[in-house]
CHARMM internal coordinates of N, CA and C (Angstrom, degrees):
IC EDIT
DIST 1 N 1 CA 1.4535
DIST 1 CA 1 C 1.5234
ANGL 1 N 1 CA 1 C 108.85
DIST 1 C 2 N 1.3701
ANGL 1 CA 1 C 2 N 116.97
DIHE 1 N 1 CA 1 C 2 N 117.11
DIST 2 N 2 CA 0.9581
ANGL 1 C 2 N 2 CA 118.16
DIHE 1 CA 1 C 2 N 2 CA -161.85
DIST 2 CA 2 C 2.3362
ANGL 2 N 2 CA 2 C 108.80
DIHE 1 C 2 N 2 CA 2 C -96.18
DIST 2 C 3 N 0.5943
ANGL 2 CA 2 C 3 N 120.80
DIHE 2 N 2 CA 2 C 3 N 98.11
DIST 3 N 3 CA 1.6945
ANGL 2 C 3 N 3 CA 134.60
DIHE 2 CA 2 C 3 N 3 CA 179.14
DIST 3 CA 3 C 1.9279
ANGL 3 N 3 CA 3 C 101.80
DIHE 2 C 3 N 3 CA 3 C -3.75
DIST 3 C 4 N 1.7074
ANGL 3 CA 3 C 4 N 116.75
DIHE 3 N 3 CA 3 C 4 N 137.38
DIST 4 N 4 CA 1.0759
ANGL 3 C 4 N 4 CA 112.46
DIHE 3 CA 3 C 4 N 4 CA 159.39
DIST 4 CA 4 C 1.3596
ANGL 4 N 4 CA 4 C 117.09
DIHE 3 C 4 N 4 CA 4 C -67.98
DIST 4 C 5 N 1.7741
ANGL 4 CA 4 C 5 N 123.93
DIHE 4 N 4 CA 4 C 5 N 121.03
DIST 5 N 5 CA 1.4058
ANGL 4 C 5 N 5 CA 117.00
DIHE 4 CA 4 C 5 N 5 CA 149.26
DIST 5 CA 5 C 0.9982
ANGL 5 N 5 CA 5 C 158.58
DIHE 4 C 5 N 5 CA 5 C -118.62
DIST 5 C 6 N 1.8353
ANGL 5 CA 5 C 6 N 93.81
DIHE 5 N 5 CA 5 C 6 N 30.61
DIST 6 N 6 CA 1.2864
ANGL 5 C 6 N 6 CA 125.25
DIHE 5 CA 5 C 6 N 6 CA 174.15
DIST 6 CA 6 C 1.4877
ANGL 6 N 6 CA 6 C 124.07
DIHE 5 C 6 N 6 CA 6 C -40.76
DIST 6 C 7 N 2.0224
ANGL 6 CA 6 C 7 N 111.08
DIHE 6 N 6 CA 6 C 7 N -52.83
DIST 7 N 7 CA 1.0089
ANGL 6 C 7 N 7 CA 141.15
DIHE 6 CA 6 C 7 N 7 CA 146.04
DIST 7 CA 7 C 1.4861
ANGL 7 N 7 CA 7 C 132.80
DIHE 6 C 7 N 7 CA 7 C -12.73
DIST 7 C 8 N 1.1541
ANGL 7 CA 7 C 8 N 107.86
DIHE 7 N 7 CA 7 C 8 N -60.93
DIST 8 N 8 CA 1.1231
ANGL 7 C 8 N 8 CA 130.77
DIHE 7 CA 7 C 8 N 8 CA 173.17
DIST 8 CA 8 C 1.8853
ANGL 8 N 8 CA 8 C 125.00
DIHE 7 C 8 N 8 CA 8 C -25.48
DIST 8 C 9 N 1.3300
ANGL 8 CA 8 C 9 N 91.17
DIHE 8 N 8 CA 8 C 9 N 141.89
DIST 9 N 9 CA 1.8964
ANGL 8 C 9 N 9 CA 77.85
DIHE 8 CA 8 C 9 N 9 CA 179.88
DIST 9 CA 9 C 2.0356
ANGL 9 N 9 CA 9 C 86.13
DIHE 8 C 9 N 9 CA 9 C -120.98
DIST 9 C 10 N 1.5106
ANGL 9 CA 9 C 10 N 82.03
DIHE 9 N 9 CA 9 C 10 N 170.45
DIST 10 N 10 CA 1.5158
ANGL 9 C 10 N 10 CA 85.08
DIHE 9 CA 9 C 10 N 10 CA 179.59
DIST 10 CA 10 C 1.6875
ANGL 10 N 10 CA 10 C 141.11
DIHE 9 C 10 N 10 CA 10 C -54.66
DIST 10 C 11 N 1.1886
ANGL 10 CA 10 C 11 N 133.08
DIHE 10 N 10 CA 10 C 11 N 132.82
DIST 11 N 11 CA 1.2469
ANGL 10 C 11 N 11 CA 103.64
DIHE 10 CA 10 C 11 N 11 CA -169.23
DIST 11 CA 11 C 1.4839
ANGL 11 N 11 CA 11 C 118.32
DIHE 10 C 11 N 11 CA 11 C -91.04
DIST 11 C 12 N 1.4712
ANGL 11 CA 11 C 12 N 114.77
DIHE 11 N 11 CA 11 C 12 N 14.09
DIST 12 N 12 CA 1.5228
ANGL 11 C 12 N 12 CA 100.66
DIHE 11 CA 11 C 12 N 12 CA 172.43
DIST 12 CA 12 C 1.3779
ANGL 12 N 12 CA 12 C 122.12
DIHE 11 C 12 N 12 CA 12 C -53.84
DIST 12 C 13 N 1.3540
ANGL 12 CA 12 C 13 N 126.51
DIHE 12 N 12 CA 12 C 13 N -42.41
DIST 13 N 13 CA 1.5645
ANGL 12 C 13 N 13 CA 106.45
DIHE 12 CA 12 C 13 N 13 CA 157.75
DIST 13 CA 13 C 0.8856
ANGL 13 N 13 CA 13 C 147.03
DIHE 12 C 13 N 13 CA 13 C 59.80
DIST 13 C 14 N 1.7445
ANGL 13 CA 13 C 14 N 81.32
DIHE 13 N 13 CA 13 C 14 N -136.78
DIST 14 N 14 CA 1.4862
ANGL 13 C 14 N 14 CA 124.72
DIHE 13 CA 13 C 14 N 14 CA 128.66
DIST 14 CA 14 C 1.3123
ANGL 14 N 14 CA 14 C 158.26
DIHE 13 C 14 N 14 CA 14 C -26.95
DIST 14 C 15 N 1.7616
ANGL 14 CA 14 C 15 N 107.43
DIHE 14 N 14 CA 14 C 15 N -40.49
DIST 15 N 15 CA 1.4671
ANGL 14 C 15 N 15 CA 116.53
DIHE 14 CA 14 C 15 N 15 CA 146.74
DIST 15 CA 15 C 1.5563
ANGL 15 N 15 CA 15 C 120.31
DIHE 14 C 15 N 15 CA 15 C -2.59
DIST 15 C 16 N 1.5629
ANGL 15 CA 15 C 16 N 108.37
DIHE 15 N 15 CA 15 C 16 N -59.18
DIST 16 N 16 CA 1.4541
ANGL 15 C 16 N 16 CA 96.27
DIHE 15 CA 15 C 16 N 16 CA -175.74
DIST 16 CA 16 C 1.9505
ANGL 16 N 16 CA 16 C 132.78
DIHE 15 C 16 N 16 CA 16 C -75.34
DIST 16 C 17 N 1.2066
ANGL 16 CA 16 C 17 N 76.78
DIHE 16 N 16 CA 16 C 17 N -1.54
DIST 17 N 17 CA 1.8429
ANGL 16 C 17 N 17 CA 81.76
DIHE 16 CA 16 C 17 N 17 CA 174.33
DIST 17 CA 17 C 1.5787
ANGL 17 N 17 CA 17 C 113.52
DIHE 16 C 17 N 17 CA 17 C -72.35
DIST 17 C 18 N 1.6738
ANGL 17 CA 17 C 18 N 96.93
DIHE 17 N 17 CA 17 C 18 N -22.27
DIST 18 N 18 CA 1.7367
ANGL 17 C 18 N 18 CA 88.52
DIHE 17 CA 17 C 18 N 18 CA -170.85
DIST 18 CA 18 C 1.5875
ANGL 18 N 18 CA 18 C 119.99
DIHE 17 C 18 N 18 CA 18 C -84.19
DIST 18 C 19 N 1.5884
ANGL 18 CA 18 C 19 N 88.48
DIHE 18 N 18 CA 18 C 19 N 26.60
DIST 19 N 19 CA 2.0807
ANGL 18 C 19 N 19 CA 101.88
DIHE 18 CA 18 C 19 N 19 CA 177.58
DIST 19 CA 19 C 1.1230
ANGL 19 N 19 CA 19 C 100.81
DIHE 18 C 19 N 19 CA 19 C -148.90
DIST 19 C 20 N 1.5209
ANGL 19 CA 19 C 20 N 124.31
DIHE 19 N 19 CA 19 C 20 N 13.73
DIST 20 N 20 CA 1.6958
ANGL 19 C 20 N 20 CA 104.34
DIHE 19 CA 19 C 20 N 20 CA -172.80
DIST 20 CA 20 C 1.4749
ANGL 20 N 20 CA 20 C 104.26
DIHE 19 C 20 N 20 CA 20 C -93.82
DIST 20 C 21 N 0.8175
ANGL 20 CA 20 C 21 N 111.68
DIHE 20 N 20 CA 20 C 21 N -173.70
DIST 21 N 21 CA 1.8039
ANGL 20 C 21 N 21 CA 119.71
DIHE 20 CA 20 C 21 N 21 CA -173.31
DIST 21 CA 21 C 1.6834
ANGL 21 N 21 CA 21 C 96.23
DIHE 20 C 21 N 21 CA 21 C -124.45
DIST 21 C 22 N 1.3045
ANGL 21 CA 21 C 22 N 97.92
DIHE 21 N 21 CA 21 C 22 N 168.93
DIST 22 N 22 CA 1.5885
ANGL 21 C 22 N 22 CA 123.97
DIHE 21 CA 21 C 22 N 22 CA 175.32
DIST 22 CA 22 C 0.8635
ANGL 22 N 22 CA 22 C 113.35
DIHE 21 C 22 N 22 CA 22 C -58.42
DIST 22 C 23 N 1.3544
ANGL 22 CA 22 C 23 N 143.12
DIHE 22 N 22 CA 22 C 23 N -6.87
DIST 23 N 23 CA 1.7842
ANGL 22 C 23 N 23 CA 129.97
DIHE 22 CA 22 C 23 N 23 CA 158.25
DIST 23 CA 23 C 1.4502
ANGL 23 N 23 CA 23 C 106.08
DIHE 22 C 23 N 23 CA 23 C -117.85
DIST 23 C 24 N 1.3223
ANGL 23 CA 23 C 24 N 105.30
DIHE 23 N 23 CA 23 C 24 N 32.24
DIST 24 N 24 CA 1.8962
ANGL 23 C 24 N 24 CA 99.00
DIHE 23 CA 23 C 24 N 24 CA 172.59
DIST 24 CA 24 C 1.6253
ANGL 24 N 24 CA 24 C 71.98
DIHE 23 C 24 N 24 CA 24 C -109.44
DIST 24 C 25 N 1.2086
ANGL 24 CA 24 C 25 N 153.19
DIHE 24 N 24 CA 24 C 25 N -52.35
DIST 25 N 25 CA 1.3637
ANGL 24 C 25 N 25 CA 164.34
DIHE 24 CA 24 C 25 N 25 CA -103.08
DIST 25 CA 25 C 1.8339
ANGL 25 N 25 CA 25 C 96.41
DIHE 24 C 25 N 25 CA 25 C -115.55
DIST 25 C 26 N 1.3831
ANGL 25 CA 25 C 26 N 105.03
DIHE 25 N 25 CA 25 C 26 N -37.46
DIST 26 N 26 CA 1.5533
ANGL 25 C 26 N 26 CA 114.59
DIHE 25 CA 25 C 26 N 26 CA -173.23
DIST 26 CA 26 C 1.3494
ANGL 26 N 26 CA 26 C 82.15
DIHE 25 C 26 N 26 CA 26 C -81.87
DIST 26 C 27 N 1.4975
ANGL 26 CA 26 C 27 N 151.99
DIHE 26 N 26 CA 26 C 27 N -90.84
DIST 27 N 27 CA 1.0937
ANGL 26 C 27 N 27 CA 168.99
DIHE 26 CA 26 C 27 N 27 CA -88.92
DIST 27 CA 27 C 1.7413
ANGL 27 N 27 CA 27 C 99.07
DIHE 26 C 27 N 27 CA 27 C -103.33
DIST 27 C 28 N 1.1817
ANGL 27 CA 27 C 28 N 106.91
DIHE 27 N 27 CA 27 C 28 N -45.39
DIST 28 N 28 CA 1.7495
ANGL 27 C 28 N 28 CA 118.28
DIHE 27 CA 27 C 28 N 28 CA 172.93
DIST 28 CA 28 C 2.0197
ANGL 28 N 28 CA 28 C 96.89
DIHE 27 C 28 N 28 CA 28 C -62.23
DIST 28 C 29 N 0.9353
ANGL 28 CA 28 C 29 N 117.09
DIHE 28 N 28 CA 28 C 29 N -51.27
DIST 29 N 29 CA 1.6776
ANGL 28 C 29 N 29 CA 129.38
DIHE 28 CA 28 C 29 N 29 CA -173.67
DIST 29 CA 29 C 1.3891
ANGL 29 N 29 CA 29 C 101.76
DIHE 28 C 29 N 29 CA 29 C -54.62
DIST 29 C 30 N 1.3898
ANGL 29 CA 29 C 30 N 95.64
DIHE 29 N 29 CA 29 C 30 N -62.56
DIST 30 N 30 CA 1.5203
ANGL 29 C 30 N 30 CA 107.89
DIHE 29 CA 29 C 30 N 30 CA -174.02
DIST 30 CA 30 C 1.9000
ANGL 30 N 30 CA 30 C 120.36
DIHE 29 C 30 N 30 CA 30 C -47.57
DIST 30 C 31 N 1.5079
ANGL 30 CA 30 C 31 N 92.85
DIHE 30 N 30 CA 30 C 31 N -64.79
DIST 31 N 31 CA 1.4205
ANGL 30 C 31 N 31 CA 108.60
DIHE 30 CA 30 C 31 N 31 CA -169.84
DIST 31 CA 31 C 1.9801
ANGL 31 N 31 CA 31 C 107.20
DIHE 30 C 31 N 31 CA 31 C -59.69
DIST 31 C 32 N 0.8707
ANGL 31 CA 31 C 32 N 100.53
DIHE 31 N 31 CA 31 C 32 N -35.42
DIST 32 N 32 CA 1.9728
ANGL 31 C 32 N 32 CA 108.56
DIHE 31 CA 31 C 32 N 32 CA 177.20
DIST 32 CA 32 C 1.9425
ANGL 32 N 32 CA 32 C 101.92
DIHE 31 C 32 N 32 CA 32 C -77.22
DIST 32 C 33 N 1.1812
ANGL 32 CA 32 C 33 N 112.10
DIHE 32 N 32 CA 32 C 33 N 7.74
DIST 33 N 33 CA 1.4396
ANGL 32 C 33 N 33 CA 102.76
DIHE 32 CA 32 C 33 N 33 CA -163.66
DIST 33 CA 33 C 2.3204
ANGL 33 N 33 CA 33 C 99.76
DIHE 32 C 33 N 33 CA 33 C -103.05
DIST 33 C 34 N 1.0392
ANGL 33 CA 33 C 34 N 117.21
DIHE 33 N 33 CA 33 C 34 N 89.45
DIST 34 N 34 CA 1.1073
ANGL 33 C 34 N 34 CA 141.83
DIHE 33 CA 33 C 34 N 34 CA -174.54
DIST 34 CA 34 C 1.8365
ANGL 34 N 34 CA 34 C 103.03
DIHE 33 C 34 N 34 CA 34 C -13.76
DIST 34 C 35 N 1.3069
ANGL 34 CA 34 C 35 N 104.92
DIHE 34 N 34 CA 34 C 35 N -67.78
DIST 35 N 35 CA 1.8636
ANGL 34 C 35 N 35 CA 111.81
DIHE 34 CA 34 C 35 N 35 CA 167.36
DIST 35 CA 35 C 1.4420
ANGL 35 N 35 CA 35 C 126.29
DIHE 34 C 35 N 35 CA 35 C -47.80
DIST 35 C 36 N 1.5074
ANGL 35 CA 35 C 36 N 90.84
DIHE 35 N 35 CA 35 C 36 N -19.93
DIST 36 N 36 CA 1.2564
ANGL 35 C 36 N 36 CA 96.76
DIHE 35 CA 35 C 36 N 36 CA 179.72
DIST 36 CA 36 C 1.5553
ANGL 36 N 36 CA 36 C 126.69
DIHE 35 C 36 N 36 CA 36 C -91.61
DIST 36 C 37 N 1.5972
ANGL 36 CA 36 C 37 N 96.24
DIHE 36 N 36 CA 36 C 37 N -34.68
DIST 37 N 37 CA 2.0050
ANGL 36 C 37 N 37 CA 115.24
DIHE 36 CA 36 C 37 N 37 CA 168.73
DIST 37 CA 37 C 1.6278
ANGL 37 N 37 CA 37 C 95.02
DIHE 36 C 37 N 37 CA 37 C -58.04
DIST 37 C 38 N 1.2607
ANGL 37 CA 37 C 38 N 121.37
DIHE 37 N 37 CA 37 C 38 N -45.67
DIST 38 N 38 CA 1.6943
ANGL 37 C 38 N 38 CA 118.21
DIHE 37 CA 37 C 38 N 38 CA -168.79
DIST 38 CA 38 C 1.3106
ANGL 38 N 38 CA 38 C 109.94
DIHE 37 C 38 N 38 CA 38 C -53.23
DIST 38 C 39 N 1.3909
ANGL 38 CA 38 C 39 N 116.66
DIHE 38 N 38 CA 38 C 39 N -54.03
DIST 39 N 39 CA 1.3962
ANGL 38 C 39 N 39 CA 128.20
DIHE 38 CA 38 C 39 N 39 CA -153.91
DIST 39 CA 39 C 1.5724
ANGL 39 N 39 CA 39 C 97.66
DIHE 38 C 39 N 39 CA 39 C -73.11
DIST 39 C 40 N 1.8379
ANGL 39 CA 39 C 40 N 117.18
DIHE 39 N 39 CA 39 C 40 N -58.73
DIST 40 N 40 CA 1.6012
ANGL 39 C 40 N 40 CA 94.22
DIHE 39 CA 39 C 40 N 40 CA 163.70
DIST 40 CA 40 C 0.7175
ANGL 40 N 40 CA 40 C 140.26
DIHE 39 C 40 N 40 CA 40 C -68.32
DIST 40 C 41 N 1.6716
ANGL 40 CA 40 C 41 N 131.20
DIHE 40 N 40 CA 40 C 41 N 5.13
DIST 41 N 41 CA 1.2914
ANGL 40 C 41 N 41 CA 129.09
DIHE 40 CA 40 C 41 N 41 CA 141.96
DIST 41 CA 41 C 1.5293
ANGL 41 N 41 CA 41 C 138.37
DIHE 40 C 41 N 41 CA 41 C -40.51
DIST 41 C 42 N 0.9732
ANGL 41 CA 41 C 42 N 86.02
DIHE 41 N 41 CA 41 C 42 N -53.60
DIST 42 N 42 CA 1.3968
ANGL 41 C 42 N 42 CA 115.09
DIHE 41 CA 41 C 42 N 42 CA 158.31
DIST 42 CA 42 C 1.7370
ANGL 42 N 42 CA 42 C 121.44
DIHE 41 C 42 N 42 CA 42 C -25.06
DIST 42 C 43 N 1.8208
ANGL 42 CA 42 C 43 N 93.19
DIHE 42 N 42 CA 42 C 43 N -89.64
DIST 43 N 43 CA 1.2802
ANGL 42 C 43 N 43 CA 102.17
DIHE 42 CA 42 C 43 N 43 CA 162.01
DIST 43 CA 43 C 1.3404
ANGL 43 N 43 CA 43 C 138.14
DIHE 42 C 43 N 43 CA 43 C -54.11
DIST 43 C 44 N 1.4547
ANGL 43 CA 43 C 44 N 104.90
DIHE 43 N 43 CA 43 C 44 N -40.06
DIST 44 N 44 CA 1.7063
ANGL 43 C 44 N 44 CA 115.32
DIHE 43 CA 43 C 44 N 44 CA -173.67
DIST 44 CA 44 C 2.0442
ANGL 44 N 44 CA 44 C 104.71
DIHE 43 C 44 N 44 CA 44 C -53.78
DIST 44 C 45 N 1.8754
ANGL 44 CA 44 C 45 N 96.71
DIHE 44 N 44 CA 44 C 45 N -32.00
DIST 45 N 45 CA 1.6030
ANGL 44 C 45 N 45 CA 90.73
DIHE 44 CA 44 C 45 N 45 CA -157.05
DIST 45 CA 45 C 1.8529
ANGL 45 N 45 CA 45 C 107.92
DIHE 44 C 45 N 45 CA 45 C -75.70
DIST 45 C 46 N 1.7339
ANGL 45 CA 45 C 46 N 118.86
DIHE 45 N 45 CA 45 C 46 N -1.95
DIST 46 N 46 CA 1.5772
ANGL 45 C 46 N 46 CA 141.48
DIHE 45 CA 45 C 46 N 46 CA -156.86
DIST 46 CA 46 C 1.6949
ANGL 46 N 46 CA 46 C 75.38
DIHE 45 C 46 N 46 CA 46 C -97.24
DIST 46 C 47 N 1.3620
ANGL 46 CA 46 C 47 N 107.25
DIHE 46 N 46 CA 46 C 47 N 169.93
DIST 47 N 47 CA 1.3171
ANGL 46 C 47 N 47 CA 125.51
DIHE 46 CA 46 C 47 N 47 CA 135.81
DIST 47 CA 47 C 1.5101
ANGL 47 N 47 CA 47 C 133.66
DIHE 46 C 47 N 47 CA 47 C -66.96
DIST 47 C 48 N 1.2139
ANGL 47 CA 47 C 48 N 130.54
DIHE 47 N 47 CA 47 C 48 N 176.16
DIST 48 N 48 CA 1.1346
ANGL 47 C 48 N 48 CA 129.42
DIHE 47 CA 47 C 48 N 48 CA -160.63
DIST 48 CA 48 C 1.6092
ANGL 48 N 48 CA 48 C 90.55
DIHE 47 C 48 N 48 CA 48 C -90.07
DIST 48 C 49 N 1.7339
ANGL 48 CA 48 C 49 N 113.14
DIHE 48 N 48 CA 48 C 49 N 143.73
DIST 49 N 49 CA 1.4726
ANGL 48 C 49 N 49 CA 100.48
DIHE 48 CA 48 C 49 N 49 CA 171.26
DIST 49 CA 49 C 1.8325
ANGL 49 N 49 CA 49 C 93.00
DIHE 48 C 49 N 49 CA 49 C 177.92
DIST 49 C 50 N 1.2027
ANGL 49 CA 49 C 50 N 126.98
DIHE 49 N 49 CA 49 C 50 N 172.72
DIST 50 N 50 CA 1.4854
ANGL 49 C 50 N 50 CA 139.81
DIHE 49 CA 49 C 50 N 50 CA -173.69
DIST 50 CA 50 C 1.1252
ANGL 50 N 50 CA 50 C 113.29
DIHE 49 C 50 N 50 CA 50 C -113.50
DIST 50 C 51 N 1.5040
ANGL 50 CA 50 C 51 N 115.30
DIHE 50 N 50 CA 50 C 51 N 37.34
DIST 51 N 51 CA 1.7963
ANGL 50 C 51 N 51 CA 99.76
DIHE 50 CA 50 C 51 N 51 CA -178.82
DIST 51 CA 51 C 1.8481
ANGL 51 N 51 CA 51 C 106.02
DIHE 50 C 51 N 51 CA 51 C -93.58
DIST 51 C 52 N 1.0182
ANGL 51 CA 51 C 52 N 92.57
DIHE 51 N 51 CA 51 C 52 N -156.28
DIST 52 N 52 CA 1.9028
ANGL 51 C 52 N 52 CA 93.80
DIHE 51 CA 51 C 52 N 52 CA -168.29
DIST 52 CA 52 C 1.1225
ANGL 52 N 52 CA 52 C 119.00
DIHE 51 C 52 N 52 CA 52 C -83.78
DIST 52 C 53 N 1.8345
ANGL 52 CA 52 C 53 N 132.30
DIHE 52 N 52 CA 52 C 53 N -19.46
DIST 53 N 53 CA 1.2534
ANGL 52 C 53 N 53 CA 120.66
DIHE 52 CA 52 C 53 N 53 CA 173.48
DIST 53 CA 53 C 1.6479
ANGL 53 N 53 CA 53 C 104.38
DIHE 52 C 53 N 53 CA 53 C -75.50
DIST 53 C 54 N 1.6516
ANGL 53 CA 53 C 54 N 120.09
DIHE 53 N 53 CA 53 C 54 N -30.47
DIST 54 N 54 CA 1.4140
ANGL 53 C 54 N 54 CA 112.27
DIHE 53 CA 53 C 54 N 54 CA -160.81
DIST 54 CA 54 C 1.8473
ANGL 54 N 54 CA 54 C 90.58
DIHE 53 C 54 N 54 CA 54 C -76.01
DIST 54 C 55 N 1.4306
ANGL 54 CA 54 C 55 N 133.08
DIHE 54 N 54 CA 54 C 55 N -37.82
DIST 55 N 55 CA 1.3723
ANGL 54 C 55 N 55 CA 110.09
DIHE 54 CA 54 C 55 N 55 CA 171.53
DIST 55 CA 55 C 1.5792
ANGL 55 N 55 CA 55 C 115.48
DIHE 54 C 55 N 55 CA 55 C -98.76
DIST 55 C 56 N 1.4567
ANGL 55 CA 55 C 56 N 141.17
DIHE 55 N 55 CA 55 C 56 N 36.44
DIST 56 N 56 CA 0.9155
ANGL 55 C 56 N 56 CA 128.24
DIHE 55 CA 55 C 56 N 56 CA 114.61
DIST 56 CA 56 C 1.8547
ANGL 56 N 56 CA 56 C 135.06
DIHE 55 C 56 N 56 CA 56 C -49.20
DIST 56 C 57 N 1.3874
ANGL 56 CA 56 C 57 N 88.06
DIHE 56 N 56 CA 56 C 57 N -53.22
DIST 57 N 57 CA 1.4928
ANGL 56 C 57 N 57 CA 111.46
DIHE 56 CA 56 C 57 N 57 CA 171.41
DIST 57 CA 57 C 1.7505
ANGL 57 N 57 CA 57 C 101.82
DIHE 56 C 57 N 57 CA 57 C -30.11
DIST 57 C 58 N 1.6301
ANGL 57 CA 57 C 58 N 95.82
DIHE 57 N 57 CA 57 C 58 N -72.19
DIST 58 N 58 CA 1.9156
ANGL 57 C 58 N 58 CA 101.79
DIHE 57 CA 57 C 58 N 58 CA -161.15
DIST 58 CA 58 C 1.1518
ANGL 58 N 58 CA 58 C 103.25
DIHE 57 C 58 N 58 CA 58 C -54.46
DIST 58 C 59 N 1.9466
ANGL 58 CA 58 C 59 N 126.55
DIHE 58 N 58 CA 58 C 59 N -34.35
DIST 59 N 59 CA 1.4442
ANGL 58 C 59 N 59 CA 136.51
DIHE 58 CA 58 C 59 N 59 CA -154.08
DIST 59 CA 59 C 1.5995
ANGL 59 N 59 CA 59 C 97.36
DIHE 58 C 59 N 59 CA 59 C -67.52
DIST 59 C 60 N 1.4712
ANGL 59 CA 59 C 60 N 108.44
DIHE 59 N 59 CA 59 C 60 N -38.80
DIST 60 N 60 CA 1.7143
ANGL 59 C 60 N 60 CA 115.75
DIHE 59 CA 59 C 60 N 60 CA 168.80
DIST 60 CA 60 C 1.3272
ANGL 60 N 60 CA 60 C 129.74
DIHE 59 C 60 N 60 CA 60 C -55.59
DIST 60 C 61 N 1.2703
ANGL 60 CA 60 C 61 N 106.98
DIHE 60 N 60 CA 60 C 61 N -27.25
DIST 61 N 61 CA 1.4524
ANGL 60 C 61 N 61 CA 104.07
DIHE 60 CA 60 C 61 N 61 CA -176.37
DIST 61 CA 61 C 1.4931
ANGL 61 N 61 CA 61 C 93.80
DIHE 60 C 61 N 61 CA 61 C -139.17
DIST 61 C 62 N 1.2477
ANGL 61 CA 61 C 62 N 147.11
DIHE 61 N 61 CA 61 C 62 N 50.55
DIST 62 N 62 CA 1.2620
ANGL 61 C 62 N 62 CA 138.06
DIHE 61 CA 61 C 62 N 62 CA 126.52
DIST 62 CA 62 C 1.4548
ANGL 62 N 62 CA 62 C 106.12
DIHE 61 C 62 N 62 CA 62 C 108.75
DIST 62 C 63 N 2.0048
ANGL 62 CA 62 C 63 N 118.18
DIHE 62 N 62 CA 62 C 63 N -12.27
DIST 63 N 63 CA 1.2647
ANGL 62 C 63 N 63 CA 115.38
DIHE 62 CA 62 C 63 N 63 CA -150.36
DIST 63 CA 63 C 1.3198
ANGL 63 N 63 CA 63 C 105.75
DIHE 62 C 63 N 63 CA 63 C -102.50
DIST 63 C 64 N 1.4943
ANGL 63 CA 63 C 64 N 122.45
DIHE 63 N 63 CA 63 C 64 N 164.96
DIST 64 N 64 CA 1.3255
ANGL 63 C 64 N 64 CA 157.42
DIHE 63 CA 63 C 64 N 64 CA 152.04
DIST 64 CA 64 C 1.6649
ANGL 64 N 64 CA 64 C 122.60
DIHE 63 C 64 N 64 CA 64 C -64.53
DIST 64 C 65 N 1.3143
ANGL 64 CA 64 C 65 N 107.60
DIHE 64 N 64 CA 64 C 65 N 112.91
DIST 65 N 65 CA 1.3899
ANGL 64 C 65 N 65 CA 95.47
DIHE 64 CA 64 C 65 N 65 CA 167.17
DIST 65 CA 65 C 1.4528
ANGL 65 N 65 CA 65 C 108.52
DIHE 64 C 65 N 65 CA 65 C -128.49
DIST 65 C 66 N 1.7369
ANGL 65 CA 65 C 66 N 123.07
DIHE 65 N 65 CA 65 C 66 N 109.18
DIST 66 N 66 CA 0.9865
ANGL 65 C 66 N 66 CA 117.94
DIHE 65 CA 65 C 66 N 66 CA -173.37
DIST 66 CA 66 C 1.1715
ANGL 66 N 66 CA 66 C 109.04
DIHE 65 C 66 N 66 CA 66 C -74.08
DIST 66 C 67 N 1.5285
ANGL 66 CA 66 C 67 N 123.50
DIHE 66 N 66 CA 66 C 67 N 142.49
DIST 67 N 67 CA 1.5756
ANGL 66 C 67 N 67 CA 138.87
DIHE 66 CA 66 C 67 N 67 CA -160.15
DIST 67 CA 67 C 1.2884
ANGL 67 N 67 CA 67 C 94.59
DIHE 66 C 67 N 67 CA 67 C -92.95
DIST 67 C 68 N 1.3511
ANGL 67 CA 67 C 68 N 136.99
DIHE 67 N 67 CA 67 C 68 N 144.29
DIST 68 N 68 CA 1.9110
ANGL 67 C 68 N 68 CA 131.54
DIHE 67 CA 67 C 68 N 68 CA -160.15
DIST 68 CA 68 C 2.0270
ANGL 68 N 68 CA 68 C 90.54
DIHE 67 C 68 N 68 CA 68 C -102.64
DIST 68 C 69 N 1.3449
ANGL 68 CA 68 C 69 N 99.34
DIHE 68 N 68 CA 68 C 69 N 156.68
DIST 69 N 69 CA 1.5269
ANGL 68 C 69 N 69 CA 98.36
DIHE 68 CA 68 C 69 N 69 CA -160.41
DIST 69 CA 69 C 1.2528
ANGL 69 N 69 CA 69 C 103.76
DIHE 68 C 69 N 69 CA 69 C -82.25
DIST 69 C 70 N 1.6889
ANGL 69 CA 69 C 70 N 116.08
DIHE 69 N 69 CA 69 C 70 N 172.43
DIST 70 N 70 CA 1.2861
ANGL 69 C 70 N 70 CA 114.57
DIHE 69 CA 69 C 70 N 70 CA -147.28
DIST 70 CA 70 C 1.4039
ANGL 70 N 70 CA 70 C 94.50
DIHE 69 C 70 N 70 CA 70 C -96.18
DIST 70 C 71 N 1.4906
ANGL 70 CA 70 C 71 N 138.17
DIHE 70 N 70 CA 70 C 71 N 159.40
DIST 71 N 71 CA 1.4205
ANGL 70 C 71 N 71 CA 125.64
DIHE 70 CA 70 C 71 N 71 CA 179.04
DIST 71 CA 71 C 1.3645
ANGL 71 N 71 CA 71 C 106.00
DIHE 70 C 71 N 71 CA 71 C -70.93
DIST 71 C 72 N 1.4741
ANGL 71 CA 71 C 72 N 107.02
DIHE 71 N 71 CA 71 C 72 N 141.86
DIST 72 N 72 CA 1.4438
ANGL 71 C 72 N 72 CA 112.52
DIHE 71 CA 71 C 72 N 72 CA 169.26
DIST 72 CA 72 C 1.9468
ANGL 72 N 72 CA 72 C 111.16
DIHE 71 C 72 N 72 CA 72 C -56.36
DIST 72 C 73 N 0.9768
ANGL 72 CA 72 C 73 N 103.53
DIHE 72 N 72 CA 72 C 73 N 163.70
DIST 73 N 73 CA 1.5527
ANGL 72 C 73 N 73 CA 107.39
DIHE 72 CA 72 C 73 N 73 CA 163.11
DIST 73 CA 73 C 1.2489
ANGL 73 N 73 CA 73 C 108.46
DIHE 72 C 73 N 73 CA 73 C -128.16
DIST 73 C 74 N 1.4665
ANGL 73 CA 73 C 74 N 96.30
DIHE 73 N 73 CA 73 C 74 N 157.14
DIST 74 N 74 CA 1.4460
ANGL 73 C 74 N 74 CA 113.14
DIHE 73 CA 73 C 74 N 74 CA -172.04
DIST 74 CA 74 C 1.6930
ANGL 74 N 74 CA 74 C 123.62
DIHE 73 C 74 N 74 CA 74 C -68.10
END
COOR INIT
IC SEED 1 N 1 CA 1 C
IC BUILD
């Protein structure tokens, strides 16, 4: 039995999955994942900063937040 694909919408798309790598694939999962829109909500609405909920947050979902460098002094 061969699948209806009348239905179907186009697959250009998609095209790009058939070269993406394993963290375009995590990152597509990730970003559609509902707990996860909340939580950077969360953060996005604070300023930028390193206290313990913003790396609890990453410790939850696997991520990195590089801390921006410190100003040189004179």
């Amino acid at each position: 039995m061969t699948p209806d694909t009348r239905e179907w919408r186009s697959s250009i798309p998609y095209d790009y999955w058939d070269d993406a790598d394993i963290d375009a694939l995590a990152w597509e999962c990730l970003r559609r994942n509902p707990k996860y829109q909340r939580d950077y909500a969360n953060i996005a609405k604070t300023p930028v900063r390193g206290d313990n909920e913003t790396e609890a947050i990453g410790n939850r979902w696997g991520l990195r937040f590089p801390r921006p460098p410190k100003p040189k002094r004179p």
